[in-house]
C-alpha positions as CSV (number, residue, x, y, z in Angstrom):
1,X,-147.2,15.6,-153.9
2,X,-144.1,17.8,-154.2
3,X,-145.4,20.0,-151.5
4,X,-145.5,16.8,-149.2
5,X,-142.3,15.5,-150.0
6,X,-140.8,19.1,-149.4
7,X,-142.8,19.1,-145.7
8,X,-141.2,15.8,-145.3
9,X,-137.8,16.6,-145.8
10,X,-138.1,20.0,-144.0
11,X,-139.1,17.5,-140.6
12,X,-135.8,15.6,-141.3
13,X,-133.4,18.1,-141.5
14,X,-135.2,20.0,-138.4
15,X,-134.6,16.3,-136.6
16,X,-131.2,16.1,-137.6
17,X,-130.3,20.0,-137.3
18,X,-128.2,20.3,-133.9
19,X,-129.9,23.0,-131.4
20,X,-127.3,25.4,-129.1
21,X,-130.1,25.5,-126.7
22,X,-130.7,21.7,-126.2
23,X,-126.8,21.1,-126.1
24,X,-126.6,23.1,-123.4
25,X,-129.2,21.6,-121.6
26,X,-127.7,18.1,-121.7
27,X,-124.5,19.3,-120.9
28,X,-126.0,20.8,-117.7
29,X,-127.9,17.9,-117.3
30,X,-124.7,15.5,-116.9
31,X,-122.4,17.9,-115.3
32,X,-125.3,18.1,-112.2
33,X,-125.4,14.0,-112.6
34,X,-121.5,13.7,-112.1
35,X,-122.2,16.0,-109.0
36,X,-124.8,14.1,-107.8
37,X,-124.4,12.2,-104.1
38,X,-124.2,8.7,-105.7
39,X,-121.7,9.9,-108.9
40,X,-119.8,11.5,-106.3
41,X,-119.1,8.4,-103.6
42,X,-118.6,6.4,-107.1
43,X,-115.5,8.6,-107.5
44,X,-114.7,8.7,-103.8
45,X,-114.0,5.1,-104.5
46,X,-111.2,5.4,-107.2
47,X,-108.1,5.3,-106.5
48,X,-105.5,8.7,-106.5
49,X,-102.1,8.4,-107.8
50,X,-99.0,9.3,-105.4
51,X,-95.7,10.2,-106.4
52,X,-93.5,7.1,-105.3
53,X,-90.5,9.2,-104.0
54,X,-93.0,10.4,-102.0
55,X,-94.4,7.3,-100.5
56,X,-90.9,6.2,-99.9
57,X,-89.8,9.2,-97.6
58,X,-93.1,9.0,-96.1
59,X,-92.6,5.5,-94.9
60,X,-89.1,5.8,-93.5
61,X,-89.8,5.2,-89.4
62,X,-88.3,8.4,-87.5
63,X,-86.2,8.0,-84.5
64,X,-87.9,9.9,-82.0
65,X,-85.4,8.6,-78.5
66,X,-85.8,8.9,-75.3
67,X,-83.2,7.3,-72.9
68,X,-83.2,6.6,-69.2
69,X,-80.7,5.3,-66.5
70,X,-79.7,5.5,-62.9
71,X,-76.6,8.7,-62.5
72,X,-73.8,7.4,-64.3
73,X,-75.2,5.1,-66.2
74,X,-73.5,6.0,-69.2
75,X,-76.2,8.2,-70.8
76,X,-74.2,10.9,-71.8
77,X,-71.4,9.0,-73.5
78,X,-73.7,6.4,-75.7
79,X,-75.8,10.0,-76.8
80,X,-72.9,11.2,-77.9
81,X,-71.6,8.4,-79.7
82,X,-74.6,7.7,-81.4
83,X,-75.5,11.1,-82.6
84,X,-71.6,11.4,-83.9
85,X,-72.2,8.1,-86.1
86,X,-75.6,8.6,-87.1
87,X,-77.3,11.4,-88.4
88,X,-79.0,12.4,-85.1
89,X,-79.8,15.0,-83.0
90,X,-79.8,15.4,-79.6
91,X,-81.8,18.0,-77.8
92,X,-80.7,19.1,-74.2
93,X,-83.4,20.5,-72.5
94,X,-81.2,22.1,-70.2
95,X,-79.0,23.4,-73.3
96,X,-82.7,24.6,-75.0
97,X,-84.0,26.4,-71.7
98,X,-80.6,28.5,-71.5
99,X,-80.6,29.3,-75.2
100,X,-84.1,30.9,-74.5
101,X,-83.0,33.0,-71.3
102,X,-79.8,34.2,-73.8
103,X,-82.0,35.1,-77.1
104,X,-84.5,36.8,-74.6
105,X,-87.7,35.1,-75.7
106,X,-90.9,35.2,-74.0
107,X,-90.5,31.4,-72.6
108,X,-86.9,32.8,-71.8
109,X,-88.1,35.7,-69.6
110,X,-90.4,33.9,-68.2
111,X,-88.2,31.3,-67.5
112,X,-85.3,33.2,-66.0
113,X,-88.0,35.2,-63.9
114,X,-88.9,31.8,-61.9
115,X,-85.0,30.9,-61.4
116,X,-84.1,33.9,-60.0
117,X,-86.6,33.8,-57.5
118,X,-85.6,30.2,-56.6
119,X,-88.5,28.4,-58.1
120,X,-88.6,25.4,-60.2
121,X,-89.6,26.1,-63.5
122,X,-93.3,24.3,-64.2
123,X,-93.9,21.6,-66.4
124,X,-96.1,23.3,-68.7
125,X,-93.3,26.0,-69.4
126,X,-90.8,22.9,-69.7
127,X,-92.8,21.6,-72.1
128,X,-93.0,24.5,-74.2
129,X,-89.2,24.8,-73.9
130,X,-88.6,21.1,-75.7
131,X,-91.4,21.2,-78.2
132,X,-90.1,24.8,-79.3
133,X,-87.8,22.7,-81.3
134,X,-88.8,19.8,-81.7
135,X,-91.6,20.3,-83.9
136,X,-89.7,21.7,-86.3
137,X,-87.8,18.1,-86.3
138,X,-90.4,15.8,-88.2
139,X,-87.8,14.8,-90.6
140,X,-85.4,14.5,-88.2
141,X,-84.2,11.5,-86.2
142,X,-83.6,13.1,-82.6
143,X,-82.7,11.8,-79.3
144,X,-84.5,14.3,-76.1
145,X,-81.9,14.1,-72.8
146,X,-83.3,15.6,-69.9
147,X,-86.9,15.5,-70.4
148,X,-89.5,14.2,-69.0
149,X,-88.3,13.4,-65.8
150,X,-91.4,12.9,-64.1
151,X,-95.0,11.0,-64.9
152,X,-96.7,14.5,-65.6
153,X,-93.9,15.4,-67.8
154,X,-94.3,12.2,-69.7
155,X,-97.8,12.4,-69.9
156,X,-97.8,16.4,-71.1
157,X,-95.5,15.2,-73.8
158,X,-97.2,12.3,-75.2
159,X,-100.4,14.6,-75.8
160,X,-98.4,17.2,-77.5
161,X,-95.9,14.6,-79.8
162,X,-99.2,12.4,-80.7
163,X,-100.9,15.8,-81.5
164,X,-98.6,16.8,-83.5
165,X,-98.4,12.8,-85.3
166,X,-94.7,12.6,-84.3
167,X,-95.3,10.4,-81.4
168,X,-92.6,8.6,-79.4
169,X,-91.1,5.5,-81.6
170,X,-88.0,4.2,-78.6
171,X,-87.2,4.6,-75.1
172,X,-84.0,3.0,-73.9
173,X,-83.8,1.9,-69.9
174,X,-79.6,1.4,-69.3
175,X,-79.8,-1.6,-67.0
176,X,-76.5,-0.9,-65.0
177,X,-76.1,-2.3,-61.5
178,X,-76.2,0.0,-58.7
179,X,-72.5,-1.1,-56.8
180,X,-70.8,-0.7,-61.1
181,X,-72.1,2.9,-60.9
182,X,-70.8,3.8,-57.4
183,X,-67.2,2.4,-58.2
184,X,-67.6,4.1,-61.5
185,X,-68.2,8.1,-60.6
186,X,-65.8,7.6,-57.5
187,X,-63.2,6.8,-60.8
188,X,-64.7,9.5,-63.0
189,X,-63.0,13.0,-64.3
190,X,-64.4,15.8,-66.0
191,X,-63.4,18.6,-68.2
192,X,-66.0,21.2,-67.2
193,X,-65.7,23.3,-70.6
194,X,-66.6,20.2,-73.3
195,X,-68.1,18.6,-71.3
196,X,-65.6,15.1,-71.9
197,X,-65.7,12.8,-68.8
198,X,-62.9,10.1,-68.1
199,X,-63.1,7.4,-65.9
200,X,-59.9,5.6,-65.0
201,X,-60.8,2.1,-65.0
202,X,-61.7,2.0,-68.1
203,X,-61.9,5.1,-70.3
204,X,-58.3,6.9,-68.6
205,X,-56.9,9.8,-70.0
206,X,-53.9,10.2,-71.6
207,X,-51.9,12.2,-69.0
208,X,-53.5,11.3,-65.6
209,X,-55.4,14.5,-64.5
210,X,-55.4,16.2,-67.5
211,X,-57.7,16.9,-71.1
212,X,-56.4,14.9,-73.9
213,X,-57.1,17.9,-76.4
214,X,-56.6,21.1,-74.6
215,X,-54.1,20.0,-71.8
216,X,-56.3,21.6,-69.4
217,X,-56.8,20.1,-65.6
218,X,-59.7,17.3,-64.9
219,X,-62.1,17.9,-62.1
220,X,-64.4,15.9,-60.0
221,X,-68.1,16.7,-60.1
222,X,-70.0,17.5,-56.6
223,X,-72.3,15.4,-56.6
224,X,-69.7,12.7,-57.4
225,X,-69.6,11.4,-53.7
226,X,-71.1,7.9,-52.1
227,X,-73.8,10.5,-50.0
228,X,-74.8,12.6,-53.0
229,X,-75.3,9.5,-55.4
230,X,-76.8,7.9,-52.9
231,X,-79.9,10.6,-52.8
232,X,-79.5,11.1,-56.3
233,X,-80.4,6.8,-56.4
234,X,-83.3,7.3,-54.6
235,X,-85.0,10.3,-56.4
236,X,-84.0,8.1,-59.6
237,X,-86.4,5.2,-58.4
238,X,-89.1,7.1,-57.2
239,X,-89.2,9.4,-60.5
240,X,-88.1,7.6,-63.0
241,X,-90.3,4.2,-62.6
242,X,-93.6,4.9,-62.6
243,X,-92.1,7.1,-66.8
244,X,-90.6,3.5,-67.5
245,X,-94.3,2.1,-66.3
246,X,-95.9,4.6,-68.5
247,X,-94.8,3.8,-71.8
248,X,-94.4,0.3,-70.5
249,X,-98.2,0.5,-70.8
250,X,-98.0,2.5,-74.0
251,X,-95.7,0.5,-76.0
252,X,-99.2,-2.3,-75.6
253,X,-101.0,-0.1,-77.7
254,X,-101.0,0.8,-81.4
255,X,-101.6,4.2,-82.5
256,X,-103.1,4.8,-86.7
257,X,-101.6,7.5,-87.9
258,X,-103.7,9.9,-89.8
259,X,-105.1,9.7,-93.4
260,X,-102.8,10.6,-96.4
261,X,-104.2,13.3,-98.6
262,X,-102.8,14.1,-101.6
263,X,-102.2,17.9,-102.6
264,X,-104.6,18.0,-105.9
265,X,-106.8,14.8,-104.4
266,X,-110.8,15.9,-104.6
267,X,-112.0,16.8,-101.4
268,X,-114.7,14.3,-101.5
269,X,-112.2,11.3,-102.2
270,X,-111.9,8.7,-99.9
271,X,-108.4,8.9,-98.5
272,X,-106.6,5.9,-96.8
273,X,-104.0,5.1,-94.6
274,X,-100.3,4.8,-96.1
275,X,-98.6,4.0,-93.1
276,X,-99.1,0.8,-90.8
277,X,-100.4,1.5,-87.2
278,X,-97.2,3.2,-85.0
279,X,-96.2,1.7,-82.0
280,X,-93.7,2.5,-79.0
281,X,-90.8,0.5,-78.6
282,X,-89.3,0.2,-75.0
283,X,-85.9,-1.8,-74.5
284,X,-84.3,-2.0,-71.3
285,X,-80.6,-3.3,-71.7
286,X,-77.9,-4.4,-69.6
287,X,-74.6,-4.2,-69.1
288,X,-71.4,-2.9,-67.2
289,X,-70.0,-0.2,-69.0
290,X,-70.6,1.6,-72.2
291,X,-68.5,-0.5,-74.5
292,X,-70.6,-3.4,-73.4
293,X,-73.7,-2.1,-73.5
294,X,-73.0,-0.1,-77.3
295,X,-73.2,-2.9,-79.6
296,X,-76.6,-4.3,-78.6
297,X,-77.9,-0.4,-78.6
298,X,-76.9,0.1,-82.0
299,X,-78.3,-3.3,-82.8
300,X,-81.8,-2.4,-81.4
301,X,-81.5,1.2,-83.9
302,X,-80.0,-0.5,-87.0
303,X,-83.2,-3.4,-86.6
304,X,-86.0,-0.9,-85.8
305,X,-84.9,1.9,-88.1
306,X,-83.1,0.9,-91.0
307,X,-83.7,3.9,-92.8
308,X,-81.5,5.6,-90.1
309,X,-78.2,6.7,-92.0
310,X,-74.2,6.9,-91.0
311,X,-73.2,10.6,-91.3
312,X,-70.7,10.9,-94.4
313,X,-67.5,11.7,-92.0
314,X,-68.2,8.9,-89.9
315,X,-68.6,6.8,-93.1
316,X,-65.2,8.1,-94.5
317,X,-63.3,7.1,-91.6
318,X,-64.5,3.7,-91.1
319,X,-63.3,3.2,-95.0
320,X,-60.1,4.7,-94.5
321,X,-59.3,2.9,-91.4
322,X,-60.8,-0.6,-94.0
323,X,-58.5,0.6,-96.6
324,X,-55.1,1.3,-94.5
325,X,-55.7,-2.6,-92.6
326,X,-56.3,-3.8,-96.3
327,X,-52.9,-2.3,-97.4
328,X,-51.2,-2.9,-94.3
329,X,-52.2,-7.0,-94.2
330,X,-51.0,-6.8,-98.1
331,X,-48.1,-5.5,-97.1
332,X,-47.3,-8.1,-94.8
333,X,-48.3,-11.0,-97.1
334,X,-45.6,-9.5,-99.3
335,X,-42.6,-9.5,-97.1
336,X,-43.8,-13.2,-95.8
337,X,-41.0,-15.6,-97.7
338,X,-43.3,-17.9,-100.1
339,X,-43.4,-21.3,-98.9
């Protein structure tokens, strides 16, 4: 009998006795079950965790601008008053392609090659001039002047913006009659170095034929003649409608961007979109001169993209300029006799 019980207790504690060899086993055995095809699409399912900041900057819509009108439209002067308010850039092609013949690049030389010969440099080239900077922009809010001029340039930079999921967001058409910009270029003075342009009905300067910050003398552009603008007209309506057609068209369609992934997300997990479809905005807007035609411009950015922000010195000024009228209508108030 003792030797049976002793048997019997030698089972148990071989029952109960953990072995290595079997632990290992099992753990293999559940490690190849997580893995398995069903486990794995179980876990493609769960959620992953993002950083909110993150999510937030993600979702901010860029401005990505394009703007259009007929020669003396008033292009030049909204572009620059938009980009000195607003923390935008604008990107002359024209500026980029000589910045490229000066730092001796390969697009430069290439470039400069074509010129010289009297050729027209080729779209493709164009193209690479533009996008050499601006995809290093896709942070940045940026108005493009001076490209695409043509349907094949617009169509060449679609492919290359949506490739590179910064596609167009707004295209601006100024709506300015044709008889408003004759009368206005026959009125309008440059100064050649900056760049400023007056017009004397309604934007004069200072000292009639003369800078307002360096003094120096105003000059008339050539092409600022009745004959010239009237060609210039012409190429404009033959160019530039069949671009406004294009993204006309595009601006019907809805483009999803592509899947966020998350830097330590599995590579087998399910990821999902975290923005909503993007889609082109085109506004054509009318008016007679800039100061008219301002307002509802910066009412179609401040609607669309309210993530777009003042620039600090722009910011400053306005409160200043709040600040001295505040004082100032106190100051009156105060020397007012009380009734």
């Amino acid at each position: 009998m003792q030797i049976i019980r002793n048997a019997s207790l030698t089972q148990r504690s071989i029952r109960t006795r953990p072995n290595p060899r079997l632990s290992a086993w099992s753990a293999a055995a559940r490690s190849i079950a997580s893995s398995s095809p069903a486990s794995l699409f179980r876990n493609s399912l769960q959620p992953v965790a993002h950083d909110e900041a993150q999510s937030d900057s993600r979702n901010v819509r860029m401005l990505r601008m394009i703007m259009f009108g007929k020669p003396g439209a008033g292009k030049g002067t909204l572009s620059g008053r938009l980009v000195k308010k607003y923390d935008i850039l604008s990107l002359s092609t024209g500026d980029l392609l000589r910045m490229h013949i000066q730092d001796k690049t390969e697009i430069g030389r290439m470039a400069k090659e074509i010129v010289a010969h009297g050729g027209l440099v080729p779209d493709e080239l164009m193209l690479q001039v533009v996008t050499s900077k601006l995809d290093h922009l896709h942070n940045k809010h940026w108005i493009l002047d001076g490209f695409p001029r043509t349907l094949a340039q617009g169509e060449l930079l679609n492919t290359h913006l949506n490739k590179q999921n910064t596609p167009l967001s707004l295209v601006v058409n100024l709506d300015v009659p044709d008889d408003i910009i004759l009368s206005r270029i026959s009125d309008r003075w440059v100064h050649l170095p900056s760049g400023r342009v007056y017009n004397l009905s309604y934007n004069p300067p200072k000292v009639e034929g003369f800078d307002d910050e360096t003094g120096e003398p105003l000059t008339k552009r050539p092409d600022d003649n009745p004959e010239i603008f009237a060609r210039r007209l012409e190429k404009f309506y033959s160019t530039t409608s069949p671009l406004l057609d294009f993204y006309a068209r595009l601006s019907q369609t809805r483009i999803s961007p592509p899947p966020h992934r998350h830097p330590h997300q599995h590579p087998h997990q399910l990821a999902f979109h975290t923005k909503p479809p993007h889609r082109l905005m085109v506004q054509s807007i009318s008016g007679t001169t800039s100061d008219e035609i301002w307002p509802q411009l910066e009412t179609v950015l401040k609607e669309a993209f309210p993530g777009l922000k003042e620039r600090v010195d722009s910011a400053d000024i306005r409160r200043r300029h709040s600040l001295s009228d505040a004082i100032a209508a106190a100051s009156v108030a105060a020397s007012m006799p009380s009734k």
